[in-house]
C-alpha positions, 0 to 999 in steps of 0.5 A: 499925719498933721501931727508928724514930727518930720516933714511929708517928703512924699504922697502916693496913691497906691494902687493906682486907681482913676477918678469916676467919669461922673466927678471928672465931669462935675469939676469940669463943669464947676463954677467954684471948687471948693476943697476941704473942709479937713486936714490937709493931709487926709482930707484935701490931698488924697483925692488931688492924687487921683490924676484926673482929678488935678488935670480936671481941676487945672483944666477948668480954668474959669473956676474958682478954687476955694481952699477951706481950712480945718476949723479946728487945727486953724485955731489950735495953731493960732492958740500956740 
């Protein structure tokens, strides 16, 4: 998916499933939430589709949110 030649117009979940109880709670209680390391597409992004999961996350708004890039394709993009 990172190496797409056209631009994602949309990301689905399909079916539709809900998030454990368990990590609901875990976010909601989080300190720092930190998503990644991994492709963006394939990695950060599938369980942000879980709805209870963005809602969790946008509720705890004493948390820190840390975005940890793909080491890798970083330094390949710099590389170009």
């Amino acid at each position: 998916m990172d190496e797409m030649e056209q631009d994602l117009q949309r990301l689905d979940l399909e079916p539709v499933v809900p998030a454990t109880k368990e990590a609901v709670d875990a976010i909601l209680q989080a300190d720092c939430i930190v998503l990644g390391p991994g492709s963006f597409l394939t990695s950060i992004m599938p369980p942000l589709l879980l709805a209870e999961l963005s809602q969790a996350i946008n509720s705890n708004t004493k948390a820190k949110v840390v975005f940890v890039e793909n080491y890798h394709q970083s330094m390949a993009r710099q590389e170009e």
